[in-house]
C-alpha positions in Angstrom: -18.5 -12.9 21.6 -21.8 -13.1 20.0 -25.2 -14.1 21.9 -26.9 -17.1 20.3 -29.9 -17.2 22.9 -31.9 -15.1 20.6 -31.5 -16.7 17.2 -33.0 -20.3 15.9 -30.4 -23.0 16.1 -29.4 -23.2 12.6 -28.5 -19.2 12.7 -26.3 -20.4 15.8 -24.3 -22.8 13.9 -23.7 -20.2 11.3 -22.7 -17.5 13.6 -20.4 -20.3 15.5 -18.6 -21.5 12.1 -18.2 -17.7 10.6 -16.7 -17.1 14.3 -14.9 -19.9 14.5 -12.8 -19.3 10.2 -12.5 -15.5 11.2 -10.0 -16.8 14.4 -8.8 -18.9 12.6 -7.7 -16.7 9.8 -6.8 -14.0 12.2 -4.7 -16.8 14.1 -2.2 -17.9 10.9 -1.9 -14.4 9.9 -0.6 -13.4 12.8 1.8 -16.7 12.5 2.7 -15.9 8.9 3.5 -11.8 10.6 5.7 -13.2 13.1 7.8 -15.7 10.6 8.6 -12.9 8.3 9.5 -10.8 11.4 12.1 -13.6 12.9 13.2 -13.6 8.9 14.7 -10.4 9.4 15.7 -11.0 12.7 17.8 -14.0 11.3 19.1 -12.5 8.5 20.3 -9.3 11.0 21.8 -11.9 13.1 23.6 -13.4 10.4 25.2 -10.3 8.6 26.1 -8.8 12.1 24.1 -5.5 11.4 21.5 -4.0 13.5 17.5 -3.1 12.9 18.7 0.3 12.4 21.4 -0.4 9.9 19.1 -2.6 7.8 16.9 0.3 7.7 19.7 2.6 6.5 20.2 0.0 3.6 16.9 -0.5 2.4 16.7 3.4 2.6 13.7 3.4 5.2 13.3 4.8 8.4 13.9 2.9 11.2 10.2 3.1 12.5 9.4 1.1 9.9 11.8 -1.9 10.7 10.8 -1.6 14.4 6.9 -1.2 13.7 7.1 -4.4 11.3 9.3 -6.5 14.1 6.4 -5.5 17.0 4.2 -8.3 17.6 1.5 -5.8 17.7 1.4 -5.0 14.3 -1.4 -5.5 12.1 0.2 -6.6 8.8 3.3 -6.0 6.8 3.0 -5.2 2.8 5.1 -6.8 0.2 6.4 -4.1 -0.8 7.6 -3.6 2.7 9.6 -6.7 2.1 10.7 -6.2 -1.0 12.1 -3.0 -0.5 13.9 -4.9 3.4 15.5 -7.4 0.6 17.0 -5.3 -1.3 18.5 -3.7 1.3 20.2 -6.9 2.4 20.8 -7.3 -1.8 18.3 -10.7 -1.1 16.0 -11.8 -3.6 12.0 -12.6 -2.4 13.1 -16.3 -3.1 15.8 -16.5 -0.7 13.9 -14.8 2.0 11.0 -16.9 1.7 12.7 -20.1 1.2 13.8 -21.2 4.9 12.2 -23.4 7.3 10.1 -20.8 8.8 8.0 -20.8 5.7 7.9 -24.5 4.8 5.2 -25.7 6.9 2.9 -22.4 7.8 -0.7 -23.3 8.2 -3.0 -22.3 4.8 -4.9 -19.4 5.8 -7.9 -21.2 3.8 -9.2 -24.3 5.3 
């Protein structure tokens, strides 16, 4: 965290609210990472095929499956996604429209 004894009060507020929209924006992207994460959890669950296999289909390794599925991870391209879908033969649409997706934050307030 940032020290705000040594700056004038108006400097302080600044600091506080730049603070405050880069948690923020760290905080619904890392909600937006793990919906598109249980996605493909769901849809695995659903066809009866594991991480692995959906790797084999989307003709990726599976490191990639496993490193977008870790909660650690610091983002997942849409290309990553697109190329996951096809795999499954699932358009963006379909993966995108489910209830996971319906009511996620804006990542702009």
């Amino acid at each position: 965290m940032r020290n705000y004894v040594d700056v004038n009060l108006d400097t302080q507020l600044r600091i506080f609210c730049y603070d405050y929209h880069d948690l923020y924006r760290k905080w619904v992207r890392a909600i937006i990472l793990a919906a598109v994460a249980e996605r493909f959890r769901q849809l695995c669950r659903e066809r009866d095929i594991s991480y692995t296999e959906l790797a084999r289909l989307a003709g990726v390794t599976p490191s990639t499956v496993y490193s977008m599925l870790k909660p650690s991870r610091k983002d997942v391209g849409v290309v990553t996604v697109k190329i996951l879908c096809d795999g499954l033969e699932l358009s963006m649409i379909d993966f995108f429209d489910c209830e996971l997706f319906r009511d996620l934050l804006p990542e702009i307030e």
